[in-house]
DOZAVEX-413695 format. One record per residue: residue number from 1; residue in three letters; x, y, z of N, C-alpha, C in turn. Coordinates in Angstrom, 2 decimals. Example, Ala and Ser with C-alpha at 12.3 -4.5 7.8 and 13.67 -1.06 7.14 Angstrom:
 num residu     n.X     n.Y     n.Z    ca.X    ca.Y    ca.Z     c.X     c.Y     c.Z
   1    ALA   13.19   -5.69    7.80   12.30   -4.50    7.80   13.20   -3.30    7.80
   2    SER   12.85   -2.25    7.08   13.67   -1.06    7.14   12.90    0.03    7.87
This chain:
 num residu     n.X     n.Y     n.Z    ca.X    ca.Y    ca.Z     c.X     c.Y     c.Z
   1    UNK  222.67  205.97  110.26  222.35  206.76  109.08  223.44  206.65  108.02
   2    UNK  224.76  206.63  108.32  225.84  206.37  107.32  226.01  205.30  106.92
   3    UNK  225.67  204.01  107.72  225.66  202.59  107.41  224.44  202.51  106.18
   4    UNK  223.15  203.21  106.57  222.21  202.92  105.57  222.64  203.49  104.42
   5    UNK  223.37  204.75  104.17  223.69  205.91  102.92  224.57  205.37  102.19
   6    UNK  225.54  204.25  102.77  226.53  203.49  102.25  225.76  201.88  101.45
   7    UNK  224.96  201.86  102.48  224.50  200.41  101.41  223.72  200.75  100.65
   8    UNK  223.51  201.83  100.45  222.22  201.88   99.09  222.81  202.75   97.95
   9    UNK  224.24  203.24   98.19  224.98  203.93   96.73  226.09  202.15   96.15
  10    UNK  226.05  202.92   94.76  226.59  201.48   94.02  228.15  201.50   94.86
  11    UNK  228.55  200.33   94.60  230.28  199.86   94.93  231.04  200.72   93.73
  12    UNK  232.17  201.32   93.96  232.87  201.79   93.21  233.34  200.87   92.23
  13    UNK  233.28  199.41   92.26  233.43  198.44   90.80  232.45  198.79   89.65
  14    UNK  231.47  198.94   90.84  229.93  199.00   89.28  230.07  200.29   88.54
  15    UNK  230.43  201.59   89.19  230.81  202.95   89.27  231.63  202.50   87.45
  16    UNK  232.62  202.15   87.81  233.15  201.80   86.25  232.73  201.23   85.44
  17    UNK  232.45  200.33   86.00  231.76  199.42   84.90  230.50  200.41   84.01
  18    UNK  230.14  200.88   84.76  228.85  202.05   84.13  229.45  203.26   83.22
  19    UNK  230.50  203.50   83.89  231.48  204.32   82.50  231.62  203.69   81.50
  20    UNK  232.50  202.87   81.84  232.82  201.88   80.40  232.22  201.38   79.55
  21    UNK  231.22  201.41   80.15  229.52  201.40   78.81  229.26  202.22   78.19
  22    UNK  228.69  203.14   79.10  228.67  204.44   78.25  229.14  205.39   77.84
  23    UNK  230.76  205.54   77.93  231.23  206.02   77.20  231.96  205.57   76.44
  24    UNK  232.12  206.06   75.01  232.41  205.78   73.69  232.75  206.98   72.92
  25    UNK  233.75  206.77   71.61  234.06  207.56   70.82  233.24  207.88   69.61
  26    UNK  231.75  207.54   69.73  230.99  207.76   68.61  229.86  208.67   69.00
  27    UNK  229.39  209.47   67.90  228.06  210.85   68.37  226.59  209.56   68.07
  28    UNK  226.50  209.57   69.20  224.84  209.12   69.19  224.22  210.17   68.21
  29    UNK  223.37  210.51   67.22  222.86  211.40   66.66  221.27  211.37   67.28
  30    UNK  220.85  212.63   67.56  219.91  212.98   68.29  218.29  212.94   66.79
  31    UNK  217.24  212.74   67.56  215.98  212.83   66.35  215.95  214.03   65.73
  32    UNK  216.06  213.81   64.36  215.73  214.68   62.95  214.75  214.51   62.14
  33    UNK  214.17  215.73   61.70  213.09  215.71   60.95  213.09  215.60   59.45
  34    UNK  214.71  216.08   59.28  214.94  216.06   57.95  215.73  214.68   57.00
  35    UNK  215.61  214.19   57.31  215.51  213.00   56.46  214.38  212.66   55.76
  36    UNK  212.97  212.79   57.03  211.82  212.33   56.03  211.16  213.26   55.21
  37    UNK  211.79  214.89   55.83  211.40  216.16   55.19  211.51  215.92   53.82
  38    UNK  213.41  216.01   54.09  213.71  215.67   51.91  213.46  214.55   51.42
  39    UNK  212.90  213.17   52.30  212.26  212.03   50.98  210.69  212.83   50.72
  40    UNK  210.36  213.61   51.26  208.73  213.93   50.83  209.16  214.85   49.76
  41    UNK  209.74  215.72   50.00  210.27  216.89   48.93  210.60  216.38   47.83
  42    UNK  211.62  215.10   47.96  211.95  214.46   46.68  210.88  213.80   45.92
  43    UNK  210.07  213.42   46.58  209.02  212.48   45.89  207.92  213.71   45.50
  44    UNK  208.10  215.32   46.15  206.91  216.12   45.24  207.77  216.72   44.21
  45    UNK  209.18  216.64   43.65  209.80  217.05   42.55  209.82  215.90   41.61
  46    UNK  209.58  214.66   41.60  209.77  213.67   40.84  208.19  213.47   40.41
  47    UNK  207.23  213.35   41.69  205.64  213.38   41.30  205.20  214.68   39.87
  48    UNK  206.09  215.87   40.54  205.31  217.09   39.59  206.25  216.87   38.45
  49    UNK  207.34  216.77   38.13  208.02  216.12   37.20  207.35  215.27   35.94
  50    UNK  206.90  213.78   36.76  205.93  213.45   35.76  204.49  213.80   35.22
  51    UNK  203.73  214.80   36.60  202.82  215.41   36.00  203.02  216.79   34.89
  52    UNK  204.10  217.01   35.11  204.69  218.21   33.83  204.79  217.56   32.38
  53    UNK  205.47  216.38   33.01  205.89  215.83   31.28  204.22  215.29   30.64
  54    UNK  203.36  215.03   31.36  202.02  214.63   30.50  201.25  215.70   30.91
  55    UNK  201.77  217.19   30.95  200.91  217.90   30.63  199.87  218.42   31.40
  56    UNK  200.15  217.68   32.82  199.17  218.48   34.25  199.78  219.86   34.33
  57    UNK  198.69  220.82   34.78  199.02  222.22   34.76  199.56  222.39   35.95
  58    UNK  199.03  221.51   36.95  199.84  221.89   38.42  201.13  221.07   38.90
  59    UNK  201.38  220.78   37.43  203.16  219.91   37.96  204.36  220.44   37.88
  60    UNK  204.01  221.93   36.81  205.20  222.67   37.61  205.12  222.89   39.08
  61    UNK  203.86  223.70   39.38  203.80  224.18   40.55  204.34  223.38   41.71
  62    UNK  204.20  221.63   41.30  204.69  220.39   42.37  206.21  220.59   42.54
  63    UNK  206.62  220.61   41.38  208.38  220.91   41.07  208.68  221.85   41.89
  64    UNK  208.53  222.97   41.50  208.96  224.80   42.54  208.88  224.18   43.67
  65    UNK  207.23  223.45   44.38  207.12  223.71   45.87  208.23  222.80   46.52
  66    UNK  208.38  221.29   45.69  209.15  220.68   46.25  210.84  220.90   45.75
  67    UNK  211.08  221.55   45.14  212.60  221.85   45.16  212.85  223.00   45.82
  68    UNK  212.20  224.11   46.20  212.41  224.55   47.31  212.43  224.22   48.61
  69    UNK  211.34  223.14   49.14  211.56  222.57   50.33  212.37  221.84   50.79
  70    UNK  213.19  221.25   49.38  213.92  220.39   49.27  215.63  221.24   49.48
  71    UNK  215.54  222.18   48.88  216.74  223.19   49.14  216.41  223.73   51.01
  72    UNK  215.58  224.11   51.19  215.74  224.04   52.62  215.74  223.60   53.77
  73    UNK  215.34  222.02   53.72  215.29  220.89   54.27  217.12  220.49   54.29
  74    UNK  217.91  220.33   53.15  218.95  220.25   53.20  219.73  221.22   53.43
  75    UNK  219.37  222.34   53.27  220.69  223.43   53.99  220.39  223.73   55.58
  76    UNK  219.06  223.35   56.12  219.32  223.06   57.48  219.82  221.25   58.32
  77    UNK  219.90  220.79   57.23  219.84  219.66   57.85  222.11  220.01   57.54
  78    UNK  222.60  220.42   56.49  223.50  220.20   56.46  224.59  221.57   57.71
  79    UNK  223.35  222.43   58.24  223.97  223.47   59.20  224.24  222.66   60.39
  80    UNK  222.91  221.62   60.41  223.24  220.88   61.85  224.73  220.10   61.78
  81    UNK  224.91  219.44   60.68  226.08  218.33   60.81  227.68  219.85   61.06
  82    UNK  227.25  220.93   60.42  228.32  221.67   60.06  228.12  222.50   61.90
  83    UNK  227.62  222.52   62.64  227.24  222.69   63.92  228.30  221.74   65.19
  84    UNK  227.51  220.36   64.30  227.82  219.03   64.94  229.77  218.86   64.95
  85    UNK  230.09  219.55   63.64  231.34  219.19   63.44  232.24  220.36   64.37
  86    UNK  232.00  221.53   63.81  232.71  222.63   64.00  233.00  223.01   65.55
  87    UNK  231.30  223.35   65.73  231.17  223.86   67.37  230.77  223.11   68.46
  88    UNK  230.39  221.94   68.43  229.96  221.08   69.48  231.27  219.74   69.42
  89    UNK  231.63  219.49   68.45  233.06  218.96   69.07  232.64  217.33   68.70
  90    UNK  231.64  216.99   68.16  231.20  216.03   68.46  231.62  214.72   66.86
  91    UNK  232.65  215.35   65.96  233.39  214.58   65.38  234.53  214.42   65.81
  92    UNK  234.79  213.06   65.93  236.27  212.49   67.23  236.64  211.83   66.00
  93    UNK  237.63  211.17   66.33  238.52  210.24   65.13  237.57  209.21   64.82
  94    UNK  237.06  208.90   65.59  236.43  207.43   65.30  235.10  207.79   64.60
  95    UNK  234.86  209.09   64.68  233.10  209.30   63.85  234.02  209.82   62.36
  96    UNK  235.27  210.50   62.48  235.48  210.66   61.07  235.93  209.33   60.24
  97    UNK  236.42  208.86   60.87  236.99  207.33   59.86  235.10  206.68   59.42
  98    UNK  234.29  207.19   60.12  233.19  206.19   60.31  232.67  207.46   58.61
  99    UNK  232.86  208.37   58.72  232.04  209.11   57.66  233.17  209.08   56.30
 100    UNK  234.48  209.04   56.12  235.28  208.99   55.33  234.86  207.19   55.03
 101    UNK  234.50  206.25   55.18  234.09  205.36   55.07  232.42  205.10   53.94
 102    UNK  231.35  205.95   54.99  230.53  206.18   54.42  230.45  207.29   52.88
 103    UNK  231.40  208.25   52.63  231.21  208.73   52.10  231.99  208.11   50.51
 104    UNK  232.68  207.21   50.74  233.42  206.09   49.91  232.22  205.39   49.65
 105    UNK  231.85  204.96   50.27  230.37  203.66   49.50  229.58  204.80   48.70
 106    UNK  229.65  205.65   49.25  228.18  206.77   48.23  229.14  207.27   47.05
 107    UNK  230.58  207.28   47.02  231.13  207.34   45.80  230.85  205.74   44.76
 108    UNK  231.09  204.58   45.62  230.95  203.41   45.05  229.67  203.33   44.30
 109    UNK  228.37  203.56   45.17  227.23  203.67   44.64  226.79  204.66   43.22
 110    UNK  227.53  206.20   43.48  227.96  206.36   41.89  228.30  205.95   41.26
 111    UNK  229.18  205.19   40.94  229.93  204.45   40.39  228.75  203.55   39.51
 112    UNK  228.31  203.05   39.95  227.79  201.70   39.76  226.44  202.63   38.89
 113    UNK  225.85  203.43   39.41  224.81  204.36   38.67  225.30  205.13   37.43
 114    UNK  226.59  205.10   37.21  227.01  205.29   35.89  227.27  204.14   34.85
 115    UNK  227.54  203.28   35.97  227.99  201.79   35.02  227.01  201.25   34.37
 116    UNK  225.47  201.39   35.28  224.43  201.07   33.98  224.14  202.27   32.73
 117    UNK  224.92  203.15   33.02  224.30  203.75   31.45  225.48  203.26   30.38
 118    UNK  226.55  203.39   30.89  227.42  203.18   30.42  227.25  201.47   29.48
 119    UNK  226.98  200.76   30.27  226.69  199.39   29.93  225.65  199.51   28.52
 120    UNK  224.50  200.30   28.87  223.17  200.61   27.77  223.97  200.82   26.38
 121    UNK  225.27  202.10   26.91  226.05  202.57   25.75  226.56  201.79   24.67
 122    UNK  227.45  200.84   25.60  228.04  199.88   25.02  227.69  198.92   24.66
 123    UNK  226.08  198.20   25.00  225.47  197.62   24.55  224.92  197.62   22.94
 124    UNK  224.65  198.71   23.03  224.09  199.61   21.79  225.21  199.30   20.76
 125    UNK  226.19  199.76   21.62  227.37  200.74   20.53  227.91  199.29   19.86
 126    UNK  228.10  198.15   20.55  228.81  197.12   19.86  228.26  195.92   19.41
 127    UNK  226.54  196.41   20.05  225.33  195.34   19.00  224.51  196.25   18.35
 128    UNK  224.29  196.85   17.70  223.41  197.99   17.24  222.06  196.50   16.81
 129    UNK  220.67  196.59   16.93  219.81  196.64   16.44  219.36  196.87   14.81
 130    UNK  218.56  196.25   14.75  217.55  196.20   13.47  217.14  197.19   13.18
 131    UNK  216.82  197.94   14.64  215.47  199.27   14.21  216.41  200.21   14.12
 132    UNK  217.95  200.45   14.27  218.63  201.72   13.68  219.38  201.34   13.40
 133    UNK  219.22  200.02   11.63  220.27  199.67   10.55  221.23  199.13   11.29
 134    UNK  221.12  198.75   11.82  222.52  198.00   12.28  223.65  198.96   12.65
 135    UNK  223.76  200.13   12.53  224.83  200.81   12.48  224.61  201.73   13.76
 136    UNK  225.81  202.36   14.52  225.83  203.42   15.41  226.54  204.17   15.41
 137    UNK  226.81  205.45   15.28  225.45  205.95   15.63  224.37  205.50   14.31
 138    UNK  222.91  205.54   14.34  222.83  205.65   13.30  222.66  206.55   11.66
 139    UNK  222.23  206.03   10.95  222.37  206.95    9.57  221.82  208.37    9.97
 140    UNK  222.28  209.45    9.25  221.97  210.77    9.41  221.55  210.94   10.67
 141    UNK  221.95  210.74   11.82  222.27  211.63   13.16  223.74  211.88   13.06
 142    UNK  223.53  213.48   12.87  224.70  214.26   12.98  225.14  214.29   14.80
 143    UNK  226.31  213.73   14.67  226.86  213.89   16.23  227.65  214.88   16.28
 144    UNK  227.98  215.37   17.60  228.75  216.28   17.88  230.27  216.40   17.94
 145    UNK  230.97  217.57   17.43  232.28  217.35   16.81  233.07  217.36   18.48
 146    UNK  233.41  216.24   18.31  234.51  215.92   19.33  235.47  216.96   19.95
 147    UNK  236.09  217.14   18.82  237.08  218.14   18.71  236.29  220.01   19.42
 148    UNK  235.43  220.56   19.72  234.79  220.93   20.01  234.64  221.47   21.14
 149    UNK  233.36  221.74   21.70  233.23  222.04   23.24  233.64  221.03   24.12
 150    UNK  233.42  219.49   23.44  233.71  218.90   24.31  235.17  218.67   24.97
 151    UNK  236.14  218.87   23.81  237.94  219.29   24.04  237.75  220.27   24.94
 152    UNK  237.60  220.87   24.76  237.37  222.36   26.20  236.91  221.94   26.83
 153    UNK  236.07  221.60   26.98  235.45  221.04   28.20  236.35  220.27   29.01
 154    UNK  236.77  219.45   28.30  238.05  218.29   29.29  239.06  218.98   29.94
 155    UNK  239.56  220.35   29.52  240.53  221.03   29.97  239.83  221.88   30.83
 156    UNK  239.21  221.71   30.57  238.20  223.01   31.94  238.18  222.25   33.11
 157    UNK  237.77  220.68   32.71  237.76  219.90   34.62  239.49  219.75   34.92
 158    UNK  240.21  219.64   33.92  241.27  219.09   34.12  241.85  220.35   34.99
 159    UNK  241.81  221.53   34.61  242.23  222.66   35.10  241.77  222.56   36.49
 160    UNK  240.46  222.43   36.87  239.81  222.39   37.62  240.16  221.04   38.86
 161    UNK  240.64  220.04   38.44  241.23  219.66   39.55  242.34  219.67   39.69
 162    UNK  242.86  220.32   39.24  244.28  220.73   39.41  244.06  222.03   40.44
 163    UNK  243.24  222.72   40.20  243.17  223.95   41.20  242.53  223.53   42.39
 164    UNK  241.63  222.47   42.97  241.07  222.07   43.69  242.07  221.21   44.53
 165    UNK  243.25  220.64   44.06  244.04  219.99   44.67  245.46  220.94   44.90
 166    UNK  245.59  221.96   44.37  246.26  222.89   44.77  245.71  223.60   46.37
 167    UNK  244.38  223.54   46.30  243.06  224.38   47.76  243.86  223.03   48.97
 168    UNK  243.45  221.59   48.20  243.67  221.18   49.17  245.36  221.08   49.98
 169    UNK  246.30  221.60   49.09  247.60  221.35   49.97  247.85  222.75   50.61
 170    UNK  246.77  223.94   50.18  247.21  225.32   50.93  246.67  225.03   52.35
 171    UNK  245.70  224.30   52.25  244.43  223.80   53.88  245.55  223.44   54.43
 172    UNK  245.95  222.32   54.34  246.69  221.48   54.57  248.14  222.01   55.50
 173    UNK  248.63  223.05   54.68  249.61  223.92   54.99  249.61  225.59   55.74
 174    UNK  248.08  225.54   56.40  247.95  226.56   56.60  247.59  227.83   55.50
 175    UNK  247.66  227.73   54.71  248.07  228.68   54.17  246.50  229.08   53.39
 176    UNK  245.62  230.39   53.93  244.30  230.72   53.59  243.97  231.10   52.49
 177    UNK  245.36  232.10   52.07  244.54  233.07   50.77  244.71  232.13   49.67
 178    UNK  245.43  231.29   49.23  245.51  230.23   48.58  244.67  229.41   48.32
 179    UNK  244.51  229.03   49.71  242.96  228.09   49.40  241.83  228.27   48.93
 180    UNK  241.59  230.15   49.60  240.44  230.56   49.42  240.65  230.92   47.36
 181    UNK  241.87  231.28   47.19  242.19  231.87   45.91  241.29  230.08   44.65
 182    UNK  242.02  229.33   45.15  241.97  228.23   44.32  240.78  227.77   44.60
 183    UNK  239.58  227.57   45.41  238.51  227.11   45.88  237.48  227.71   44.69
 184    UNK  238.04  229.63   44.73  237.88  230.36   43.87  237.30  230.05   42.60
 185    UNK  238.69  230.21   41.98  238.81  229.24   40.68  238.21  228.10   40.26
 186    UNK  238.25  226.80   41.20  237.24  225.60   41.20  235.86  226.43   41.00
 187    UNK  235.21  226.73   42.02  234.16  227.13   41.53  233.78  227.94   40.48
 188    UNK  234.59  229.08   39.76  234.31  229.37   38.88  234.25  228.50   37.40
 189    UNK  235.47  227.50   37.31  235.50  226.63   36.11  234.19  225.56   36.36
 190    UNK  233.67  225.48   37.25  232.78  224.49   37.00  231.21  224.94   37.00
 191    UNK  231.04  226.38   37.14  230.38  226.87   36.69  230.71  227.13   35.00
 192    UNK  231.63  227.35   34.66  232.17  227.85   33.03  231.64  226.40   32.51
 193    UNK  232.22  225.12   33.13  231.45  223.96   32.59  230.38  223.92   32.29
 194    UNK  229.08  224.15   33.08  228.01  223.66   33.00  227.23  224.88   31.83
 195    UNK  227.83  226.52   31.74  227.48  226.79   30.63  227.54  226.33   29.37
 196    UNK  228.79  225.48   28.99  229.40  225.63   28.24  228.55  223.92   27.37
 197    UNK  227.86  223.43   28.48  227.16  222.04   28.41  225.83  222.50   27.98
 198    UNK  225.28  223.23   28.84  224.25  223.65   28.19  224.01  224.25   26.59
 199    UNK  225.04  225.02   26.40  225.55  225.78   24.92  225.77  224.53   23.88
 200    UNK  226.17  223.87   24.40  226.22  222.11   23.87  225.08  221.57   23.48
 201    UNK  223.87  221.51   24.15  223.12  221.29   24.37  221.82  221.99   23.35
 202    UNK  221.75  223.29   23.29  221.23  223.96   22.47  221.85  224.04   20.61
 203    UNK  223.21  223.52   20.48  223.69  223.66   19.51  223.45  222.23   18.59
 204    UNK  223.01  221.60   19.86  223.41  220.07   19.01  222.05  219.65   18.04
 205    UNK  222.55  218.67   17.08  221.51  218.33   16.08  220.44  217.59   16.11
 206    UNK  220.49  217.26   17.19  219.58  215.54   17.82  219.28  215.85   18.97
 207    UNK  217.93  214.93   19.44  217.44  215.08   20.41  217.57  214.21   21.54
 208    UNK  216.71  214.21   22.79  216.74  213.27   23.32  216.24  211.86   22.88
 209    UNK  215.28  212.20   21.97  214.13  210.97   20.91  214.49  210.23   20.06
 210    UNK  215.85  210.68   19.67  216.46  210.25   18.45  217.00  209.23   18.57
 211    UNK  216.67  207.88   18.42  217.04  206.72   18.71  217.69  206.35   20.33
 212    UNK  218.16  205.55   20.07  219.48  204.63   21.45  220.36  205.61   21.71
 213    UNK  221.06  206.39   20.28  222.05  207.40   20.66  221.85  208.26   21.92
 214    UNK  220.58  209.49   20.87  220.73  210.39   21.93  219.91  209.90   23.32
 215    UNK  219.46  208.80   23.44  218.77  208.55   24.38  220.46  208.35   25.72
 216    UNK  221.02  207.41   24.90  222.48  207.29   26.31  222.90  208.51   26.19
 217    UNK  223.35  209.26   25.07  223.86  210.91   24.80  223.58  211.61   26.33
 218    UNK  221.93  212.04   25.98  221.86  212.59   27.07  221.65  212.22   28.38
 219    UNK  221.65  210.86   28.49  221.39  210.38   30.20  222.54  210.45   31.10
 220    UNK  223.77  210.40   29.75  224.88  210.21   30.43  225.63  211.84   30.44
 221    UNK  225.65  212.50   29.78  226.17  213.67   29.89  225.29  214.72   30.58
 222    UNK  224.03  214.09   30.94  222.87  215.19   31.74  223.23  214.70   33.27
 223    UNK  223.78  213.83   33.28  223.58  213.19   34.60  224.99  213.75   35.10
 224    UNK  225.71  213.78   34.72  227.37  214.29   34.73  226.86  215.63   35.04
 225    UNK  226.57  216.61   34.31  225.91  217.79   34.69  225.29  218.31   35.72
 226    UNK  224.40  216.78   35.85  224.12  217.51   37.26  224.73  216.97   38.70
 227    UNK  225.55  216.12   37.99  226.99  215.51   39.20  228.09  216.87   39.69
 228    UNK  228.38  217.56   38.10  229.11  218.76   38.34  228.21  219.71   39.18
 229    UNK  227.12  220.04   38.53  226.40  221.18   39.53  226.26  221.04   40.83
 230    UNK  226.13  220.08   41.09  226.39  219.48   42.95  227.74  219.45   43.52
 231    UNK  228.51  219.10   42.60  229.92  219.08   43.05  230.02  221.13   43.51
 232    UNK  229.60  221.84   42.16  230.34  223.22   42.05  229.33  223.66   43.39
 233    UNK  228.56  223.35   43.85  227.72  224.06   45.19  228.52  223.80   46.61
 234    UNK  228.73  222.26   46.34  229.46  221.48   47.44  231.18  222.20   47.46
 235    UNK  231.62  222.59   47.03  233.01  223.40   47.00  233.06  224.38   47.11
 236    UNK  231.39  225.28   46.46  231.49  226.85   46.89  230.82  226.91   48.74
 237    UNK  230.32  225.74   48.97  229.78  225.85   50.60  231.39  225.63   51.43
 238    UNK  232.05  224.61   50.99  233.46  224.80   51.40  234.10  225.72   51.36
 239    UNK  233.97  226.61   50.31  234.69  228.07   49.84  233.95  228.98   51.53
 240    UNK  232.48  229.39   51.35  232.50  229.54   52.75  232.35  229.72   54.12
 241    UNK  232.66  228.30   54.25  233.67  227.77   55.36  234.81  227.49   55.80
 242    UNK  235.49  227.79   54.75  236.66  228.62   54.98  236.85  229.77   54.81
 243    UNK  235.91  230.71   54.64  235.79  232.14   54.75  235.75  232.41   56.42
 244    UNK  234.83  231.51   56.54  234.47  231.43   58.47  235.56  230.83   59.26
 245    UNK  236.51  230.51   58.55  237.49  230.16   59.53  237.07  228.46   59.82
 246    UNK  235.92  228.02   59.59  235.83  226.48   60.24  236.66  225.07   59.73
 247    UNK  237.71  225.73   58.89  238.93  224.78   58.80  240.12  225.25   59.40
 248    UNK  240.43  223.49   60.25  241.89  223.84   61.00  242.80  222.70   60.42
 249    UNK  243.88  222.78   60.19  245.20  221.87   59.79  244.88  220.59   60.53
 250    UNK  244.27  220.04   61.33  244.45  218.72   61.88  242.44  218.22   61.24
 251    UNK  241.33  219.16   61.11  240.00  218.88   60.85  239.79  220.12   59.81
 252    UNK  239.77  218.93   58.21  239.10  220.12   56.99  238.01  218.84   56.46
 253    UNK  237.72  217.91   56.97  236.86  216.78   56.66  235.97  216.63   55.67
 254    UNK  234.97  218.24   55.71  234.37  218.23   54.34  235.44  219.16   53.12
 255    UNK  235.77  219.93   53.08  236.82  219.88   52.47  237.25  218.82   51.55
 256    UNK  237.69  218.09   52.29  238.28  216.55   51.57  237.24  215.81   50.66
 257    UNK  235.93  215.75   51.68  234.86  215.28   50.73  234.83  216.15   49.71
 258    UNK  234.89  217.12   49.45  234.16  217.85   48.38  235.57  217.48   46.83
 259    UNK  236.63  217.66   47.37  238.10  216.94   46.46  237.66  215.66   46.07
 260    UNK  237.41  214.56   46.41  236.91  213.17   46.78  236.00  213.26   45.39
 261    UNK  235.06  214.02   45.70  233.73  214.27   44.40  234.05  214.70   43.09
 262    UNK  235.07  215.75   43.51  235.13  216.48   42.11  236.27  215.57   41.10
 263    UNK  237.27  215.02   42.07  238.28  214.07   41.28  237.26  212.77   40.57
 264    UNK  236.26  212.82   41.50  235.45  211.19   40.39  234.40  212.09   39.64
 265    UNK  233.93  213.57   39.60  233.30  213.93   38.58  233.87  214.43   37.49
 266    UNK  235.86  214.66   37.15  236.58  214.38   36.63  237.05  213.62   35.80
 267    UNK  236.99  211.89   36.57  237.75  210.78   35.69  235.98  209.86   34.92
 268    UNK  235.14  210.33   35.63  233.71  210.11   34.41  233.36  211.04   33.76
 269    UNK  233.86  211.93   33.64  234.07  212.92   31.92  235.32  212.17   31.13
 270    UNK  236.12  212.11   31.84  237.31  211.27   30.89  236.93  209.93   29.83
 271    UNK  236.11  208.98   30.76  235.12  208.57   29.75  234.10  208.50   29.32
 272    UNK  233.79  209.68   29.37  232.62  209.84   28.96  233.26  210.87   27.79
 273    UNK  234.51  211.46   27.41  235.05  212.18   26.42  235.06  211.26   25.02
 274    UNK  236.22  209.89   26.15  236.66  209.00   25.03  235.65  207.85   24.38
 275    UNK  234.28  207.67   25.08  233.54  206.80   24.69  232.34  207.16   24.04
 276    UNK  231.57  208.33   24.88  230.13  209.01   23.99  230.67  209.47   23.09
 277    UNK  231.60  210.92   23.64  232.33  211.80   22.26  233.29  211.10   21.30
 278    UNK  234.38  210.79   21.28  235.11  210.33   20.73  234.82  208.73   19.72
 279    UNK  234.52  207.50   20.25  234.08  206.43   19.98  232.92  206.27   19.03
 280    UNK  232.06  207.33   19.97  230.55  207.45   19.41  230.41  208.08   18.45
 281    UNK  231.20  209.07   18.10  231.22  209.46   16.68  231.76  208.94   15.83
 282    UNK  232.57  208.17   15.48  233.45  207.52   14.78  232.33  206.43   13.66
């Protein structure tokens, strides 16, 4: 009976060998629903979107249903990763280098989604066309005074990552009320921003229709807008989680992401100061 019980369990070689396979420093991620949740959600805010703009009566209603589903599709999908990180243990060094990685290409990929408007801009700006005189901006579109909201404005992000990188050396150092103080602040100035864009927005002389101008005008400063408004959500969800305690001195990971965002939704206002505002009026 022991002779048979012995030849039919593996050799203690294979025994390892079967570890050494399967275990690894990376989270297998288990099946989710929400990935295809928010591409459906996204595609009923973009569907009712265009049925709004030509005037279907039920394309607001498409908008509401799907930006709500869409807000709750992602705040459970982002409880799981904040689950995944915090309490199950299941970010190791090797899954964070793997997401500090990924979260660099999705900065790159911004990048590059600004570079075509930017390109449109400068296209415009240093061949102007036949159909608006040759000139840019063109004749009688009153642009907006530089000097202006938009000067404030620059000192509002500037302030603003300055206080956001102040959060990140209190994390860093232990040190809570600081962080929580300056996280604070971040979120409040970038809320003060996006009023202060909108107020912009209502004041200004031109439309979206109004030639090439306001057409880059607003693609590029609406889109920034709503780069900031994602940023100011993404820093107040950091704000708290560190209310909850789920940052420690050796793992503040999103944290960092959320610094990461706001420093590049920062240096594309910078040109977007000196090139729409500044350049473009001239």
């Amino acid at each position: 009976m022991t002779t048979n019980y012995c030849l039919n369990t593996p050799k203690k070689k294979n025994i390892k060998i079967y570890l050494l396979r399967n275990f690894h420093y990376f989270h297998i991620l288990p099946q989710s629903p929400w990935p295809i949740i928010s591409s459906i959600t996204a595609f009923f805010m973009v569907s009712g979107t265009a049925f709004y703009m030509h005037n279907v009566i039920f394309g607001f209603y498409f908008i509401c249903l799907g930006f709500s589903l869409l807000v709750t599709s992602v705040y459970r999908w982002f409880s799981d990763i904040i689950n995944e990180a915090t309490y199950s243990g299941y970010h190791t060094k090797a899954v964070r280098m793997g997401l500090r990685l990924g979260f660099l290409l999705f900065i790159v990929s911004e990048i590059m989604l600004f570079f075509g408007f930017f390109w449109a801009f400068f296209h415009s700006s240093l061949s102007p066309s036949l159909e608006i005189g040759l000139i840019f901006p063109p004749i009688g579109l009153n642009t907006i005074n530089v000097f202006d909201y938009p000067l404030f404005n620059t000192f509002v992000l500037i302030i603003s990552g300055s206080s956001i990188t102040w959060s990140h050396c209190a994390v860093s150092l232990a040190v809570l009320k600081a962080g929580l103080d300056s996280l604070f602040l971040t979120v409040g100035l970038g809320s003060f921003f996006i009023y202060l864009q909108m107020y912009e927005y209502f004041e200004a002389f031109f439309t979206f229709a109004d030639s090439v101008y306001g057409c880059c005008f607003y693609m590029l400063t609406g889109l920034h807008g709503c780069h900031v408004f994602a940023g100011t959500v993404f820093i107040f969800v950091c704000l708290l989680r560190l209310l909850l305690r789920h940052y420690i001195i050796t793992h503040y990971l999103g944290l960092v992401f959320s610094i990461w965002y706001w420093h590049f939704v920062d240096i594309v206002w910078i040109f977007l100061f000196f090139t729409v505002y500044m350049w473009g009026s001239l």
